[in-house]
LOMARTI-175191 format. One line per field, with one value per residue: residue number from 1; x, y, z of N, C-alpha, C in turn. Coordinates in nm, 3 decimals, always signed. Example, Ala and Ser with C-alpha at 12.3 -4.5 7.8 and 13.67 -1.06 7.14 Angstrom:
% residues 2
n	1; 2
n.c1	+1.319; +1.285
n.c2	-0.569; -0.225
n.c3	+0.780; +0.708
ca.c1	+1.230; +1.367
ca.c2	-0.450; -0.106
ca.c3	+0.780; +0.714
c.c1	+1.320; +1.290
c.c2	-0.330; +0.003
c.c3	+0.780; +0.787
***
This chain:
% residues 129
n	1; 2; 3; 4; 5; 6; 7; 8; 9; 10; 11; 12; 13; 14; 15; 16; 17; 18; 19; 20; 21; 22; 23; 24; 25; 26; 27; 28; 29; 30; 31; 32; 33; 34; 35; 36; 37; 38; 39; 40; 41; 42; 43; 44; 45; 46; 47; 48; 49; 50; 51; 52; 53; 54; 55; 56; 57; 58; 59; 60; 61; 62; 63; 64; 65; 66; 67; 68; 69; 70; 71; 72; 73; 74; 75; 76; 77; 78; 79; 80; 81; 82; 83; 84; 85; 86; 87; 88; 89; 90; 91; 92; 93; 94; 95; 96; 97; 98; 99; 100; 101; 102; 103; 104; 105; 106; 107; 108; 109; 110; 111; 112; 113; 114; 115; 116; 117; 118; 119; 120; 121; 122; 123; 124; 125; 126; 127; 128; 129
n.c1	+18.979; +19.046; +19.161; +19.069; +18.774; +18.700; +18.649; +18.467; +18.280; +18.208; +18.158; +17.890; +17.767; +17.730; +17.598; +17.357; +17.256; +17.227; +17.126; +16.910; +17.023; +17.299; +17.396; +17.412; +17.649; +17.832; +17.855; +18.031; +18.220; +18.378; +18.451; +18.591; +18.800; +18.887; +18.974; +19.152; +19.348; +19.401; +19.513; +19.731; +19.821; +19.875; +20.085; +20.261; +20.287; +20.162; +19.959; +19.750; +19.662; +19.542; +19.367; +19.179; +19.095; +19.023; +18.788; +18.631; +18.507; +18.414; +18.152; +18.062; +18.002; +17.809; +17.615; +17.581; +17.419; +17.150; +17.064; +16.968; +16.608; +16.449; +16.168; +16.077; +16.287; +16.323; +16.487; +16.670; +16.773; +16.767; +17.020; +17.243; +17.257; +17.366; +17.657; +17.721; +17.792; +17.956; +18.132; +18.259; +18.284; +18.516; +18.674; +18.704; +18.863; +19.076; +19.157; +19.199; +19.425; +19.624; +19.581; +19.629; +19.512; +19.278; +19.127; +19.200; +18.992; +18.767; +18.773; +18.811; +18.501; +18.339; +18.443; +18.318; +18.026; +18.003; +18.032; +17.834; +17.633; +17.683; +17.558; +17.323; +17.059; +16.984; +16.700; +16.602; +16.735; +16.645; +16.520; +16.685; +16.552
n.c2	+8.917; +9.025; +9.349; +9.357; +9.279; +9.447; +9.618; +9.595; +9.537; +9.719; +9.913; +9.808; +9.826; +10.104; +10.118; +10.018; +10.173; +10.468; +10.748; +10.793; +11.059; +11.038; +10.798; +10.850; +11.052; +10.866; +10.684; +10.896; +10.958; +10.681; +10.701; +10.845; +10.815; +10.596; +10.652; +10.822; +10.608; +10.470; +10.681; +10.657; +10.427; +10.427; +10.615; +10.462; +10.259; +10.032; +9.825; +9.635; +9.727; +9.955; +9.902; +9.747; +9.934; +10.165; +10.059; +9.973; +10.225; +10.335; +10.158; +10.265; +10.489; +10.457; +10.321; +10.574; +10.681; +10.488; +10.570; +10.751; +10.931; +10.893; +10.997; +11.210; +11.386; +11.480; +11.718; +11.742; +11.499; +11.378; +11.503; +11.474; +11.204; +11.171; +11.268; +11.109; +10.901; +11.015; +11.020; +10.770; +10.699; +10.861; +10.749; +10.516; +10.551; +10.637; +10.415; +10.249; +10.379; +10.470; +10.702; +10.984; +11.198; +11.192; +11.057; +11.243; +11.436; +11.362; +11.323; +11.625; +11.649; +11.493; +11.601; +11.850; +11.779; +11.623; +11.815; +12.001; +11.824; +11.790; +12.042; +12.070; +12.131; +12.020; +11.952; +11.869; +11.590; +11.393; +11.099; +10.826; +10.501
n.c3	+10.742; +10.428; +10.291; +10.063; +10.036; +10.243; +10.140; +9.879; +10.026; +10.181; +9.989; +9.868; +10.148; +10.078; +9.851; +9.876; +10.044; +9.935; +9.822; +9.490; +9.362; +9.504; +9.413; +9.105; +9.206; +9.288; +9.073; +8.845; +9.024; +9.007; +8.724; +8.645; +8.836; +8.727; +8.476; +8.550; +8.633; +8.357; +8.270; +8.399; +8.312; +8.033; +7.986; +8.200; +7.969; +7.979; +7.848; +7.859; +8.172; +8.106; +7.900; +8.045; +8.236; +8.110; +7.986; +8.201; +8.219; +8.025; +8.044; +8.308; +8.193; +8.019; +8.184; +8.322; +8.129; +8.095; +8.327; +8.268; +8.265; +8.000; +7.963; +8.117; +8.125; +7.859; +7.642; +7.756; +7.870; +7.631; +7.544; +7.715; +7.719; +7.426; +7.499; +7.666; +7.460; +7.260; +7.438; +7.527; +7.276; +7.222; +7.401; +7.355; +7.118; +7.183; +7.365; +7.174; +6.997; +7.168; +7.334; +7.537; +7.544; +7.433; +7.666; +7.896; +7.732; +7.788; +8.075; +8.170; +8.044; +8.232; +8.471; +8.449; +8.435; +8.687; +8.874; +8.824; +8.896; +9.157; +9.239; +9.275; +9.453; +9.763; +9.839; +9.626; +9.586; +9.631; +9.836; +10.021; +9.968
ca.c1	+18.912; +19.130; +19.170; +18.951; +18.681; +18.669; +18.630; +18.377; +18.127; +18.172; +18.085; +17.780; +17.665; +17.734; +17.519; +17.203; +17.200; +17.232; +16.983; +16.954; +17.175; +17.428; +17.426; +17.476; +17.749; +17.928; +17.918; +18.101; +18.347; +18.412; +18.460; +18.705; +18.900; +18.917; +19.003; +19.271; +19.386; +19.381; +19.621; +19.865; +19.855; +19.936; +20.166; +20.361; +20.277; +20.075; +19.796; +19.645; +19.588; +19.539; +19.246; +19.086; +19.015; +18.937; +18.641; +18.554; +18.470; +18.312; +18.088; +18.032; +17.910; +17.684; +17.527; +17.493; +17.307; +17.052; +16.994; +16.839; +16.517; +16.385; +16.040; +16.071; +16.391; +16.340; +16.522; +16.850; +16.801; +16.868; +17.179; +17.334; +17.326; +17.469; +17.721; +17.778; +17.829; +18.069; +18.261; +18.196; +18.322; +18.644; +18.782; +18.756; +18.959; +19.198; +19.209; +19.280; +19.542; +19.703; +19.589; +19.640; +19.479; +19.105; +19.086; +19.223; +18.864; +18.658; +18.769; +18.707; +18.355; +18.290; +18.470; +18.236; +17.925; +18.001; +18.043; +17.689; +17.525; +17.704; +17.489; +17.205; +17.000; +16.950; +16.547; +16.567; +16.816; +16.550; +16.543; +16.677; +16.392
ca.c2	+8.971; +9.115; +9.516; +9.402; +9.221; +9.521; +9.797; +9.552; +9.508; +9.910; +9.986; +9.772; +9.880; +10.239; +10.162; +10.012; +10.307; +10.577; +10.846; +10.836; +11.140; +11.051; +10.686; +10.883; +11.083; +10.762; +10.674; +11.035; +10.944; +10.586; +10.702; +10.965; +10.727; +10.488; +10.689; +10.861; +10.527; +10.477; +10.781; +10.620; +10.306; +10.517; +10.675; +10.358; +10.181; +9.938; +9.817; +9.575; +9.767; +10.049; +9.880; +9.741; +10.140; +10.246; +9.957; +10.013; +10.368; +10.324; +10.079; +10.336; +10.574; +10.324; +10.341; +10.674; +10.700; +10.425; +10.620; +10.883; +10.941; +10.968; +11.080; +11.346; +11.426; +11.607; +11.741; +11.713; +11.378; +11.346; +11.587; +11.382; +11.055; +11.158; +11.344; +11.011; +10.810; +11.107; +11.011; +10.641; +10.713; +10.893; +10.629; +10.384; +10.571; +10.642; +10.265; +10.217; +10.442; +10.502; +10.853; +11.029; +11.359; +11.212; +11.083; +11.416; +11.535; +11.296; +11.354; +11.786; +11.681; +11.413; +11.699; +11.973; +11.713; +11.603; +11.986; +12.061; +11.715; +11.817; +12.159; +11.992; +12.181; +11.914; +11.923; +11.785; +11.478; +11.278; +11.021; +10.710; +10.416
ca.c3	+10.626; +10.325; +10.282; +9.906; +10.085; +10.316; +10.010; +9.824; +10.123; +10.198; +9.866; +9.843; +10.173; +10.059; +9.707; +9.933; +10.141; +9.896; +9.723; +9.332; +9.329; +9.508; +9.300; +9.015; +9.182; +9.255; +8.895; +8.843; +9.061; +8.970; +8.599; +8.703; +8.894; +8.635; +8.363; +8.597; +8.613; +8.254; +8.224; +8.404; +8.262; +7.935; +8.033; +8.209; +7.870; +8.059; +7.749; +7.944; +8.212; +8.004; +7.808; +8.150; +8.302; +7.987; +7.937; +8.317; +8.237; +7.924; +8.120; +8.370; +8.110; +7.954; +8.318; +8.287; +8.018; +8.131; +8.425; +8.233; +8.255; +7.861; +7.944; +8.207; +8.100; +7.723; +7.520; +7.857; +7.856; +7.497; +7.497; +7.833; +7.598; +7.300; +7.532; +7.758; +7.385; +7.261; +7.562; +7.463; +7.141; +7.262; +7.508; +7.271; +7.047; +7.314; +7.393; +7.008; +6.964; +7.364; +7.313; +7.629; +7.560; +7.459; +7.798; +7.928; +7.700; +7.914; +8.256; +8.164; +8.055; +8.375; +8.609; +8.429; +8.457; +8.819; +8.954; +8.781; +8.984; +9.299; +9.319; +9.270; +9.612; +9.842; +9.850; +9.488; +9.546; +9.688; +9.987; +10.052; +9.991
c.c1	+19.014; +19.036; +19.046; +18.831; +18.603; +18.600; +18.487; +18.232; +18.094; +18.081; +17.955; +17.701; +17.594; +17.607; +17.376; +17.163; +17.225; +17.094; +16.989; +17.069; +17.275; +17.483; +17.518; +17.650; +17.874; +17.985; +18.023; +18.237; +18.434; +18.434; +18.553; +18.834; +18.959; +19.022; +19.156; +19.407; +19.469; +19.531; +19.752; +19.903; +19.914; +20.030; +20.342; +20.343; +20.233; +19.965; +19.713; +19.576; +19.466; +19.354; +19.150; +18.995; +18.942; +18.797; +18.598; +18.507; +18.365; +18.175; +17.992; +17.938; +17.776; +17.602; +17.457; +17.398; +17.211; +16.970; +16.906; +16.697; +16.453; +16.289; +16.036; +16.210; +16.403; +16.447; +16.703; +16.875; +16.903; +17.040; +17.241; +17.363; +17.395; +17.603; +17.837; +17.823; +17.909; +18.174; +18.307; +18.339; +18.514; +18.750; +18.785; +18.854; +19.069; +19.243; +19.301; +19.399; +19.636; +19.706; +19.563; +19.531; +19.309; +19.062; +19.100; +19.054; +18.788; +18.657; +18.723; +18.558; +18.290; +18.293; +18.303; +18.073; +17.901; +17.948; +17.862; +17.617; +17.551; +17.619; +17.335; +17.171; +16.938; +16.793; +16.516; +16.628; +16.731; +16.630; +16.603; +16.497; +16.416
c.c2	+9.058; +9.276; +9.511; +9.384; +9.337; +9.647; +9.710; +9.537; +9.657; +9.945; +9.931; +9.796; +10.045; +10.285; +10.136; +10.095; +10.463; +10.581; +10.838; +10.913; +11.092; +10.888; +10.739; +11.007; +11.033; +10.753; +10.774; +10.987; +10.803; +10.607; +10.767; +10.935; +10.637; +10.543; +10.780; +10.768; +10.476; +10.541; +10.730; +10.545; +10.340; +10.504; +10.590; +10.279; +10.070; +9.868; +9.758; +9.652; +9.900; +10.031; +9.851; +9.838; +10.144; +10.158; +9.998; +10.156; +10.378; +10.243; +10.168; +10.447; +10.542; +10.329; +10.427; +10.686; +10.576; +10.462; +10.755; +10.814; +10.967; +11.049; +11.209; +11.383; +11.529; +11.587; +11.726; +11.586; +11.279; +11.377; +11.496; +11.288; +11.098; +11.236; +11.237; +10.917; +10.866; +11.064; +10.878; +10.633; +10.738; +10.833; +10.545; +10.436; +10.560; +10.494; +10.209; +10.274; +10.503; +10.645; +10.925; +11.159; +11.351; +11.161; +11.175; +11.454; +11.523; +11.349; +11.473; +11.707; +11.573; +11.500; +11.808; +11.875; +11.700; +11.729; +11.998; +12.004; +11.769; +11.925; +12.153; +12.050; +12.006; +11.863; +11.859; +11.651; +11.371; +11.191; +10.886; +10.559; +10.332
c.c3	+10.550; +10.338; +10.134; +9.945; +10.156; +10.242; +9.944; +9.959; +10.185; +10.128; +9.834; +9.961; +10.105; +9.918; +9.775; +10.002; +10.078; +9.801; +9.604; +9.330; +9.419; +9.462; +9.186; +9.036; +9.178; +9.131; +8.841; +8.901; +9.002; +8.826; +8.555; +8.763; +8.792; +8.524; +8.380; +8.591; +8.508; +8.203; +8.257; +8.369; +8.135; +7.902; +8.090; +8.085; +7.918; +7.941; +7.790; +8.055; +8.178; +7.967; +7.925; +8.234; +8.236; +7.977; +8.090; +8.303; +8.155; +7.965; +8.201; +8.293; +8.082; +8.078; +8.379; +8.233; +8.023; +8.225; +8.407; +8.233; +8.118; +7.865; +7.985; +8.172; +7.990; +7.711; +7.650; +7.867; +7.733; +7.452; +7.606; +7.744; +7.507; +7.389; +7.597; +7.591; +7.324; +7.324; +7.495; +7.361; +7.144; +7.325; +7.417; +7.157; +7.076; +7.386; +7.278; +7.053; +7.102; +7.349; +7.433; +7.669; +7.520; +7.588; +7.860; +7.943; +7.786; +7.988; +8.212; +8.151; +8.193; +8.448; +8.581; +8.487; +8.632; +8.925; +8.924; +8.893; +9.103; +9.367; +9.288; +9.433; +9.687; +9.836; +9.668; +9.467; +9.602; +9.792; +9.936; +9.998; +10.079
***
């Protein structure tokens, strides 16, 4: 069995046996990774790979912001989306133009986002189903 085979059947047990929150802290991380990614591809002048992070992240966002809740959510729900299409907005610029420093923006607001989810008290991250 390949070392990819081995990461892809991890990660899908790891998504059937996780809680909402810590789904969405995956997403966090996987968007973080990517976009880290991203930087270096930059950076090595990479565009292909470059553009591939960057769309895996933007992707990731987009996933975010489906996982809101509109109803029970209010008026945080609303501000998370336009916050996750901000981002959106920014990587694709940063894909355009190999702009190093609006992914930079991202990752701060993913890191700042992530940190918030992480202290999330345990008796609110709900169970397993």
């Amino acid at each position: 069995m390949s070392i990819a085979h081995y990461k892809d059947v991890s990660l899908s047990t790891d998504i059937n046996s996780a809680t909402p929150h810590r789904l969405i802290q995956m997403l966090y991380e996987g968007a973080l990774s990517k976009l880290a990614q991203a930087k270096g591809a930059i950076e090595r002048k990479e565009h292909e790979k470059r553009s591939e992070f960057i769309t895996k992240a933007i992707a990731i966002t987009l996933e975010l912001s489906r996982s809101l809740n509109q109803e029970k959510g209010g008026e945080l729900s609303e501000n998370l989306n336009d916050l996750y299409q901000y981002m959106r907005s920014q990587l694709m610029e940063a894909n355009a133009s190999n702009n190093v420093d609006k992914v930079d923006e991202v990752i701060a607001l993913l890191l700042e986002l992530k940190e918030a989810w992480d202290q999330v008290p345990l008796e609110l991250r709900g169970n397993p189903s």
